[in-house]
C-alpha positions in Angstrom: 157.5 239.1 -10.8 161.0 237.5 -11.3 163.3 236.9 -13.8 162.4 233.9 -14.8 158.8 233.9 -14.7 157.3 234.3 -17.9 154.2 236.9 -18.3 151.1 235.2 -20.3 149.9 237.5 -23.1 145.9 237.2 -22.7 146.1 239.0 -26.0 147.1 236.4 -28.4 144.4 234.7 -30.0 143.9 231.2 -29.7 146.1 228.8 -32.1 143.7 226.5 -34.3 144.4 222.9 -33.5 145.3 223.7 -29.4 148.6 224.1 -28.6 150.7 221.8 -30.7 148.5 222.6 -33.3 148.2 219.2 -34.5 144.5 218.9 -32.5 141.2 219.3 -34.5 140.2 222.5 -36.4 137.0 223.1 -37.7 136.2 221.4 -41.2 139.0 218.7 -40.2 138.6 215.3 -42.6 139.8 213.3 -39.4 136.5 213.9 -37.4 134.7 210.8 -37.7 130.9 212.9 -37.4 129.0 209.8 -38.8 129.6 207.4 -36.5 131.2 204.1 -37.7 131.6 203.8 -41.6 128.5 202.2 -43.5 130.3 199.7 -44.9 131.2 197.9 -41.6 128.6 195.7 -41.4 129.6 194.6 -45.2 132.8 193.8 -43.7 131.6 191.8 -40.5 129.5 189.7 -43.3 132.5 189.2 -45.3 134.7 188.3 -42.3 131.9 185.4 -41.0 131.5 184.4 -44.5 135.4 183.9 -44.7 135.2 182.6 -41.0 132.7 179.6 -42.3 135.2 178.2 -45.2 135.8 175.1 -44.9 140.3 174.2 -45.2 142.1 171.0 -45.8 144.8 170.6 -43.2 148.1 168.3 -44.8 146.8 165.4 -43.2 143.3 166.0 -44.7 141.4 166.8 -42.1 139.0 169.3 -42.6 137.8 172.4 -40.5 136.4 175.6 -40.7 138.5 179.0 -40.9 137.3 179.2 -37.4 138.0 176.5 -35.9 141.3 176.1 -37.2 142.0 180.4 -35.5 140.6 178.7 -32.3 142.6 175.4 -32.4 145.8 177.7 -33.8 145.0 180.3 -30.1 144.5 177.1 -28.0 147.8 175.6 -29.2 149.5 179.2 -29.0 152.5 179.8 -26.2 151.2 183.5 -26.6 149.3 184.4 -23.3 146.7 186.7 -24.7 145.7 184.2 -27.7 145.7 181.6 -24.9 143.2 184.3 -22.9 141.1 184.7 -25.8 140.2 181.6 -27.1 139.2 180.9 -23.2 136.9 183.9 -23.2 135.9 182.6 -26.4 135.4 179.1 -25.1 134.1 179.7 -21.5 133.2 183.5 -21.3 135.1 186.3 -19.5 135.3 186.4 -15.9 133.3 188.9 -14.4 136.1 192.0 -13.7 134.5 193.2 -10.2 133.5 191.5 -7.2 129.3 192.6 -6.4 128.1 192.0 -3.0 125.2 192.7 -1.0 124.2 193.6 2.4 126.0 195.4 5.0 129.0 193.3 5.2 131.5 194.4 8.0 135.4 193.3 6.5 137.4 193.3 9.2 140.6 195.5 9.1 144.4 194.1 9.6 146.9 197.1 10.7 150.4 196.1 11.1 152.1 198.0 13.8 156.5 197.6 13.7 157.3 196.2 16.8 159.1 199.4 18.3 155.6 201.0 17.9 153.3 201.4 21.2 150.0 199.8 21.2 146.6 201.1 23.1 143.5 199.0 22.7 140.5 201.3 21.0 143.0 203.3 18.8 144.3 202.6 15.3 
């Protein structure tokens, strides 16, 4: 070997928590073994029950906690509040493209124009 390889030990025993030793260790409080917390869907209640409050505006009007988030996202100049209150309002756009059948797609190669073409090769 060289100089400036380094030999591994195979002898050292394994660091608890991985190499940084900041990863999980057996008997860790971090590790979340139960799944979501119980008291989420006391939470989501809360949230909808906070959601169908009705608020005065200063002009009077009155709305629902809501519909004033969705009015407050559709007035926004922030992109992704304008995104969500149209995935909200309309649903989101699929993210893939399905098709079926054995659809040939044709294939454009662009050649530079000091390159030689022969018909029948690519």
């Amino acid at each position: 070997m060289s100089a400036t390889t380094t030999e591994r030990s195979y002898t050292t025993p394994k660091q608890p928590g991985g190499i940084t030793g900041k990863g999980f260790v057996k008997g860790d409080a971090r590790i979340n073994r139960k799944g979501r917390p119980r008291t989420f869907d006391q939470t989501r209640k809360l949230a909808q029950s906070i959601a169908h409050e009705e608020i005065k505006t200063n002009d009077g009007k009155t709305f629902t906690v809501a519909e004033a988030i969705l009015r407050q996202w559709a007035r926004s100049k922030i992109p992704t509040l304008q995104q969500a209150f149209f995935h909200y309002a309309f649903g989101k756009p699929p993210d893939k493209i399905e098709h079926e059948g054995d659809v040939m797609t044709p294939i454009v190669i662009l050649r530079h124009a000091h390159e030689e073409f022969t018909p029948g090769r690519s």
